[in-house]
DSSP file (Angstrom, degrees, kcal/mol; ACC not computed):
  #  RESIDUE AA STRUCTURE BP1 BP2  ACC     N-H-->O    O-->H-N    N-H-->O    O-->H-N    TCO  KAPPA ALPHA  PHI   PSI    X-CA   Y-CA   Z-CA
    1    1 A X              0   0    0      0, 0.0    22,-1.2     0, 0.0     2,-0.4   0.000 360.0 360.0 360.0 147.3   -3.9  -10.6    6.5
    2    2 A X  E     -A   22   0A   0     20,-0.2     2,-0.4    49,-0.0    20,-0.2  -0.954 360.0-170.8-165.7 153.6   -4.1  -12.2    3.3
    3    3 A X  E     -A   21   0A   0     18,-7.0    18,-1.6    -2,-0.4     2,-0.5  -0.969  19.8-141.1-133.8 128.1   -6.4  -14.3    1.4
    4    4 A X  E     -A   20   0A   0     -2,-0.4     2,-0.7    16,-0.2    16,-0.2  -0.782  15.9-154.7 -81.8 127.5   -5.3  -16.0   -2.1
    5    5 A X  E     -A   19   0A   0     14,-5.6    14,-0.9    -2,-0.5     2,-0.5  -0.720  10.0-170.6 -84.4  80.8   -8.2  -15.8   -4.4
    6    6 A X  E     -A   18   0A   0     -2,-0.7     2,-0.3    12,-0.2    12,-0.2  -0.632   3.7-169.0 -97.4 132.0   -8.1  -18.8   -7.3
    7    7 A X        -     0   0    0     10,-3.6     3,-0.3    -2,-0.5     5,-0.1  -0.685  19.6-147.6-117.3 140.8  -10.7  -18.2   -9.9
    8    8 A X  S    S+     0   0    0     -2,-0.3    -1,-0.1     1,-0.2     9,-0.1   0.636 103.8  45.6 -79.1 -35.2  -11.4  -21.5  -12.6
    9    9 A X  S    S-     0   0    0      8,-0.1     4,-0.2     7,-0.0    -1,-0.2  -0.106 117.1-120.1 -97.9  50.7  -12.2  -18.6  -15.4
   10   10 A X    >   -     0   0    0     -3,-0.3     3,-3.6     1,-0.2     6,-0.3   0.456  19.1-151.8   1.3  75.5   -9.5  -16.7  -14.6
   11   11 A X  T 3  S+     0   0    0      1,-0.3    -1,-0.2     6,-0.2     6,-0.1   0.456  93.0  47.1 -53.1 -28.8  -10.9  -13.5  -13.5
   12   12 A X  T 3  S-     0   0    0      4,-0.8    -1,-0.3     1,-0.4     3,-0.2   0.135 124.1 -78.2-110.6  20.3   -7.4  -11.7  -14.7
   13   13 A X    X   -     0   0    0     -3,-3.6     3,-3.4    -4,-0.2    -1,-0.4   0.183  66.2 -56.1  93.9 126.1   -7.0  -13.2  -18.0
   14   14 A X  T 3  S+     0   0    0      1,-0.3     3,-0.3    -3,-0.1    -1,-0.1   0.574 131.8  58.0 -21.5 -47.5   -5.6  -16.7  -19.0
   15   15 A X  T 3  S+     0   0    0     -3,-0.2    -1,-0.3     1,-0.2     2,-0.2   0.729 102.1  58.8 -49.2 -32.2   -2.4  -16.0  -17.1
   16   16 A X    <   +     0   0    0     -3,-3.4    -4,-0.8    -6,-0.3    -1,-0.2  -0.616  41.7 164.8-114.8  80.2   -4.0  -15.5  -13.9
   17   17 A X  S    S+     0   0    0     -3,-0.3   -10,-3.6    -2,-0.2     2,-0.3   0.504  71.3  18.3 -73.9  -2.4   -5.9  -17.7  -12.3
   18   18 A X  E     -A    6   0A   0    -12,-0.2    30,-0.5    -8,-0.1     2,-0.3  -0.983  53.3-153.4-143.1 165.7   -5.8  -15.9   -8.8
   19   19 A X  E     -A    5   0A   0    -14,-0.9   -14,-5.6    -2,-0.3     2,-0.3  -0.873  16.0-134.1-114.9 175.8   -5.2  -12.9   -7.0
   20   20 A X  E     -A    4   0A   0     28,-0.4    30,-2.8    -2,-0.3     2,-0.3  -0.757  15.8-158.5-132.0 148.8   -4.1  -12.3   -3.7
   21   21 A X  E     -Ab   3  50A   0    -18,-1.6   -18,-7.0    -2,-0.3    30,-0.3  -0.951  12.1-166.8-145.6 128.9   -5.9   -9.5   -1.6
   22   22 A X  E     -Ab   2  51A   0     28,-1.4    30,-0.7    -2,-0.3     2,-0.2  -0.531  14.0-173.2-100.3 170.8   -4.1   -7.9    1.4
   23   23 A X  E     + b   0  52A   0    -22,-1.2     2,-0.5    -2,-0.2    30,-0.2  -0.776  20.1 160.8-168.7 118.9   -5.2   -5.7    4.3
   24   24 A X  E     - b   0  53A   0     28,-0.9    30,-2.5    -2,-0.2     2,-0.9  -0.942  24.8-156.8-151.8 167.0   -2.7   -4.3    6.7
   25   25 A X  E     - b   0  54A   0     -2,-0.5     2,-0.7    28,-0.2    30,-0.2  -0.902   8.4-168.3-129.7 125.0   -2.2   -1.4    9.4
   26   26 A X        -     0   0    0     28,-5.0     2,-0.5    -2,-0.9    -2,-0.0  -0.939   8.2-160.5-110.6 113.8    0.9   -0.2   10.2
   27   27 A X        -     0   0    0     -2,-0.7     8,-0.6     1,-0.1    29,-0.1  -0.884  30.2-103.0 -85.1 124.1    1.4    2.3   13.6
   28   28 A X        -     0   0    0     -2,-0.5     6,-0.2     6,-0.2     2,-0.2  -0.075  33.8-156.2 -34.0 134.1    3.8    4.4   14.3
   29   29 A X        -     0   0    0      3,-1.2     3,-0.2     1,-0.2     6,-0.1  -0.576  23.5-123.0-114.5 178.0    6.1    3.0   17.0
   30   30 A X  S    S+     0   0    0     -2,-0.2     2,-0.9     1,-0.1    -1,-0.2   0.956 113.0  33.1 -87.8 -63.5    8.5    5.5   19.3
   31   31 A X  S    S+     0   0    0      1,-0.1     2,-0.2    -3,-0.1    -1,-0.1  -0.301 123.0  35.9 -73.0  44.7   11.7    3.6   18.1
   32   32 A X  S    S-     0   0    0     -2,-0.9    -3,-1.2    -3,-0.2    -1,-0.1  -0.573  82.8-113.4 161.9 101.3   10.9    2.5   14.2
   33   33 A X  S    S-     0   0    0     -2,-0.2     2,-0.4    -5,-0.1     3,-0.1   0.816  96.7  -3.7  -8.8 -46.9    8.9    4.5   11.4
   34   34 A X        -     0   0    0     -6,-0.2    -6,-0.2     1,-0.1    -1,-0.1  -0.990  53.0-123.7-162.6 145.1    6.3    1.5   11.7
   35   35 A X  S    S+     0   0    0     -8,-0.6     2,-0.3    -2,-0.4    -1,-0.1   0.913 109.5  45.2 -77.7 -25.5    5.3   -1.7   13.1
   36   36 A X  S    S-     0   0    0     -3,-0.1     2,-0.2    19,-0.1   -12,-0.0  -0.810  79.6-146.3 -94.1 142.3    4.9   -3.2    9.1
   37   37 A X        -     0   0    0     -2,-0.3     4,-0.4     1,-0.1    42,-0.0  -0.571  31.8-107.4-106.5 177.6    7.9   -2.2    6.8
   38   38 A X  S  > S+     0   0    0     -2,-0.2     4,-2.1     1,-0.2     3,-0.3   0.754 121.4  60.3 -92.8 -15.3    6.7   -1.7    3.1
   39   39 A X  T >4 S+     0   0    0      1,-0.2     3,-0.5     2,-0.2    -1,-0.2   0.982 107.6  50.6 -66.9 -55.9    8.4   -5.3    1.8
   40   40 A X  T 34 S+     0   0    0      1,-0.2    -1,-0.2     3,-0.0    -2,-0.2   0.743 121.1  31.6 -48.6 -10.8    5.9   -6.9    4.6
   41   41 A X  T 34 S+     0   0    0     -4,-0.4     2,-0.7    -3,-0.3    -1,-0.2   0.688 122.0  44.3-111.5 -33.6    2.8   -5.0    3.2
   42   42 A X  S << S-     0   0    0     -4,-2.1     2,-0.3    -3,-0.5    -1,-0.3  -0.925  83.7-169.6-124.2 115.7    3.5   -4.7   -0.7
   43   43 A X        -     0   0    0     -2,-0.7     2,-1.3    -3,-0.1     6,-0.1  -0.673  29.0-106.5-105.4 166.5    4.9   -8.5   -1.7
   44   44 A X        +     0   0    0     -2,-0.3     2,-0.5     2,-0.0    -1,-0.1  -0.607  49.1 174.9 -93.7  72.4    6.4   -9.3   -4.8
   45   45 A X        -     0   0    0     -2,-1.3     4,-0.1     2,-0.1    -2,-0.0  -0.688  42.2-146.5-103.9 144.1    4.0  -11.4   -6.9
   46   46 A X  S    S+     0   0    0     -2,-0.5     2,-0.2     2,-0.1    -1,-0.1   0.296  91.2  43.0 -67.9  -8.8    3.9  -12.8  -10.2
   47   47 A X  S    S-     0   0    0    -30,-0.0     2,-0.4   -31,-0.0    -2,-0.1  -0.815 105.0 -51.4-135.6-165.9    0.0  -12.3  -10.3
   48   48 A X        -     0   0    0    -30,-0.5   -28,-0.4    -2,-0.2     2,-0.3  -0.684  53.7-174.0 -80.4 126.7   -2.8   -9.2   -9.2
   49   49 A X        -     0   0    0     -2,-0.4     2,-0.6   -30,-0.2   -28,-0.2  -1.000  11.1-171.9-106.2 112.0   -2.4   -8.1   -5.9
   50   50 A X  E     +b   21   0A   0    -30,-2.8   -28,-1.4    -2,-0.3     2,-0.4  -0.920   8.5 173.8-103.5 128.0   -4.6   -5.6   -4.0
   51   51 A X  E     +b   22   0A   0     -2,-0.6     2,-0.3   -30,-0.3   -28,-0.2  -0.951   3.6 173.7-119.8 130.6   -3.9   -4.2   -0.7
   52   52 A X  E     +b   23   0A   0    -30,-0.7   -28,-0.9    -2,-0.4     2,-0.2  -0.956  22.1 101.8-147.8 164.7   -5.5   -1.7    1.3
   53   53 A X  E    S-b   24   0A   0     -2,-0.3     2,-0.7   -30,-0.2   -28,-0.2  -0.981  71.0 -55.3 158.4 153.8   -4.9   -0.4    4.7
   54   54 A X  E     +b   25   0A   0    -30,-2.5   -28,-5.0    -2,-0.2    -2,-0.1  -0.914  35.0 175.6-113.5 122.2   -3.7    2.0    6.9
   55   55 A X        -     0   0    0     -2,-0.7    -1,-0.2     2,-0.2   -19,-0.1   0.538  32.5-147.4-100.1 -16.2    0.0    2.5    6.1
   56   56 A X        +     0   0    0      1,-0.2     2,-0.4    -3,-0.2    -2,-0.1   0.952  58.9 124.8  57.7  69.2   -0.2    5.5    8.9
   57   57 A X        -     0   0    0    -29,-0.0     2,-0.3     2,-0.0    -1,-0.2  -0.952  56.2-139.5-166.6 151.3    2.6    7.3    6.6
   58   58 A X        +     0   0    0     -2,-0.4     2,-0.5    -3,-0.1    18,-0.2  -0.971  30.8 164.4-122.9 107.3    2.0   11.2    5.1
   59   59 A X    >>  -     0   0    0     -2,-0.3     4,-1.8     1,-0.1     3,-0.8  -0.900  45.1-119.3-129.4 141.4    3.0   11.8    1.8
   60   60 A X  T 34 S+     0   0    0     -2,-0.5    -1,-0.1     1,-0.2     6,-0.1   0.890 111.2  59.5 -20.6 -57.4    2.6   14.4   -1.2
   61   61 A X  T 34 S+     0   0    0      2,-0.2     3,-0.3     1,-0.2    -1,-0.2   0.955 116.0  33.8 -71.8 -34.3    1.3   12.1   -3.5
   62   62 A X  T <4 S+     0   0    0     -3,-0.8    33,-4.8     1,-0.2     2,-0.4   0.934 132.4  23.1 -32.3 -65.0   -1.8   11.4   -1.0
   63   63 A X     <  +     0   0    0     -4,-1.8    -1,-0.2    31,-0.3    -2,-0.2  -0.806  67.0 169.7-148.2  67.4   -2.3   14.4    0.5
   64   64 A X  S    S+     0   0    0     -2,-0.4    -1,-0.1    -3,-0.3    -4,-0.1   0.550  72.9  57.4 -65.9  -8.1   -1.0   17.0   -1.7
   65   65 A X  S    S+     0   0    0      2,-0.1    -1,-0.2    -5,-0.0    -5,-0.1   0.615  88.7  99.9 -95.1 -33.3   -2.5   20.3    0.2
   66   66 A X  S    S-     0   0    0     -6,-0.1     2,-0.8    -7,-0.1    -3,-0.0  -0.143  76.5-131.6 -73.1 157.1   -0.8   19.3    3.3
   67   67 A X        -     0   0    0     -7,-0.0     2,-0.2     0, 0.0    -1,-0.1  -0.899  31.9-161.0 -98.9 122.4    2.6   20.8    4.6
   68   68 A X        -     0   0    0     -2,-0.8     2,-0.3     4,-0.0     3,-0.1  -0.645  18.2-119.8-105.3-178.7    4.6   17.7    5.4
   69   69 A X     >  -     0   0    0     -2,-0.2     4,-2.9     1,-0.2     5,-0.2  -0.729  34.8-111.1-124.1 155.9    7.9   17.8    7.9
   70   70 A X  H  > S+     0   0    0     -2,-0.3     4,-1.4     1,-0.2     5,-0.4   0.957 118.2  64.6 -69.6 -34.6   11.2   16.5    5.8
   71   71 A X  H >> S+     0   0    0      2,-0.2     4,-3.5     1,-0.2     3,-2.9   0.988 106.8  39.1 -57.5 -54.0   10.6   13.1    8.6
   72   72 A X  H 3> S+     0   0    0      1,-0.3     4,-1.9     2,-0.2     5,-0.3   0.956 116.0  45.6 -52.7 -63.1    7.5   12.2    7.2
   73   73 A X  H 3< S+     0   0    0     -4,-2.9    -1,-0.3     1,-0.2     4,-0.2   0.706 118.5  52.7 -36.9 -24.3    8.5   12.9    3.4
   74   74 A X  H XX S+     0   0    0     -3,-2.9     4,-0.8    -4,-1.4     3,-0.6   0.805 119.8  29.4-113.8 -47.2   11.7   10.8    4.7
   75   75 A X  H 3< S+     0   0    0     -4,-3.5     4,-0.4    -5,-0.4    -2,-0.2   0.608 116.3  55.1 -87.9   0.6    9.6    7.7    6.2
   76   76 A X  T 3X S+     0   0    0     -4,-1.9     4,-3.4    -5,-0.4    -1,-0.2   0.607 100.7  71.5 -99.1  -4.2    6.7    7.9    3.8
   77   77 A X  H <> S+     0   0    0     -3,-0.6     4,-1.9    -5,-0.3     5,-0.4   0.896  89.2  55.7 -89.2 -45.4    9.7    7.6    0.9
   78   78 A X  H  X S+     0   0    0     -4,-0.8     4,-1.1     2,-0.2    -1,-0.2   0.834 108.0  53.4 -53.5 -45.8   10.5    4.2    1.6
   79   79 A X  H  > S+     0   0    0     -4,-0.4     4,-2.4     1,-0.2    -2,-0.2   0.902 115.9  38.6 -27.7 -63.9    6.2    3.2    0.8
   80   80 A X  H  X S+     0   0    0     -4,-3.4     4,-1.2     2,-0.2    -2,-0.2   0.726 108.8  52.9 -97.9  14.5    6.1    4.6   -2.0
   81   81 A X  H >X S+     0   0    0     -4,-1.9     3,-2.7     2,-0.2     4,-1.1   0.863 114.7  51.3 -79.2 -54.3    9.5    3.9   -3.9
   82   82 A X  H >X S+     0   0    0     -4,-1.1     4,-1.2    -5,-0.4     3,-0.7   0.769 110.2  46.5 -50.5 -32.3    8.8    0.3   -3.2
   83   83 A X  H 3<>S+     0   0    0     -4,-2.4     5,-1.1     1,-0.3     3,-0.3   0.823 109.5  50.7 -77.6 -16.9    5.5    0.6   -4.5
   84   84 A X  H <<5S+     0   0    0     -3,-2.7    -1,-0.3    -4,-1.2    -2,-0.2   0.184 112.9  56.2 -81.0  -5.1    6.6    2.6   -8.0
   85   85 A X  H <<5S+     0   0    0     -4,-1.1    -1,-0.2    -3,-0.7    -2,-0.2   0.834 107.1  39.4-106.2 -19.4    9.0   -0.3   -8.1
   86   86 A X  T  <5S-     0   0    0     -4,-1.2    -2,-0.2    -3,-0.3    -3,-0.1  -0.020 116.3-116.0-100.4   5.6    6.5   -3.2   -8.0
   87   87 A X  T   5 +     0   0    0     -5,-0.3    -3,-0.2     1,-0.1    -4,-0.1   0.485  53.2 171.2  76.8 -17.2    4.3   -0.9  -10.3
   88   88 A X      < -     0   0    0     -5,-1.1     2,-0.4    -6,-0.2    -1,-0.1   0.370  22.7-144.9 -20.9 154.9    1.5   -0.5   -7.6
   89   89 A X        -     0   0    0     -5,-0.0     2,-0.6     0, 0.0    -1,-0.1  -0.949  14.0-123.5-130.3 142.8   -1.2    2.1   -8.6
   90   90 A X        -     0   0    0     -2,-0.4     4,-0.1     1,-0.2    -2,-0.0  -0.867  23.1-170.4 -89.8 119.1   -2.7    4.1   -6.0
   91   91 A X        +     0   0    0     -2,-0.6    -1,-0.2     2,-0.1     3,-0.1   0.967  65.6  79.9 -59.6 -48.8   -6.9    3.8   -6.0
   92   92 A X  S    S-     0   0    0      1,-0.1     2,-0.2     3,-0.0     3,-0.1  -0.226  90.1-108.7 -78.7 148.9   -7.7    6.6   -3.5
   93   93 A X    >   -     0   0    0      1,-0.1     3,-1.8     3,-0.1    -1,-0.1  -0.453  39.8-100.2 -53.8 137.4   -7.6   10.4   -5.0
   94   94 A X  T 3  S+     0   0    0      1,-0.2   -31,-0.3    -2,-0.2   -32,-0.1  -0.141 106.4  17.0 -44.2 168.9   -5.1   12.1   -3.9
   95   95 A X  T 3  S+     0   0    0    -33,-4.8     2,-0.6     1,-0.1    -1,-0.2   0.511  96.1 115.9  27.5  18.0   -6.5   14.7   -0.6
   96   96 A X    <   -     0   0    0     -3,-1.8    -1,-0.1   -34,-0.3    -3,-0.1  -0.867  63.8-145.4 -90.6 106.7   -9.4   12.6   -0.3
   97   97 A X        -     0   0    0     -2,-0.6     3,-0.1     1,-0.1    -4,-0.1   0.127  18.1-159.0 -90.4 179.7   -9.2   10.9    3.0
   98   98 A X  S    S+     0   0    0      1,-0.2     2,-0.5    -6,-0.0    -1,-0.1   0.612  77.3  66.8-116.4  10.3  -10.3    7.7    3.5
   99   99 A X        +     0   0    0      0, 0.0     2,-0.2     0, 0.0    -1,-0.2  -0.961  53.8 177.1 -92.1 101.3  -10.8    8.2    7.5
  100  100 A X              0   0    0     -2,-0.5     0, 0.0     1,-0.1     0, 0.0  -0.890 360.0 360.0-137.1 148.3  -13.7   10.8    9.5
  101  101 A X              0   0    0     -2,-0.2    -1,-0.1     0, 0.0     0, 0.0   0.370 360.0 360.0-113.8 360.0  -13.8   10.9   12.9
């Protein structure tokens, strides 16, 4: 889901008169790393874009304490390069989870 926000006082500074706010969940499939690939989830915009979600994917820079298996480190790698290439910041602390059952 995604909802463009356009602001008159440009909320982001004179350049940006909107942002765009995402929300997706990606699950693990039995044939495919995910039902969302990381292009569908982290787009490539010319203004501020937040997205939050459950990417269902385990990596070190999350959840440094954890022991991960070289698949996960191997499917979670594809998340985050794309997001260190579109400059994305992560909000949450690292090992804090954002889930409690």
């Amino acid at each position: 889901m995604l909802v463009d926000i356009f602001m008159p006082q440009a909320c982001f500074g004179p350049n940006f008169p909107c942002f765009m706010s995402g929300n997706s969940c990606a699950r693990p499939l039995p044939r495919a790393p995910h039902s969302l690939s990381p292009a569908s989830s982290l787009l490539d915009v010319t203004y501020p874009y937040l997205v939050a979600g459950d990417f269902n994917i385990h990596n070190s820079a999350t959840e440094p304490s954890r022991l991960l298996s070289f698949q996960e480190e191997k499917e979670s790698a594809r998340g985050f390069n794309r997001a260190a290439d579109l400059e994305f910041t992560l909000l949450n602390t690292p090992g804090d989870y954002t889930r409690f059952l």
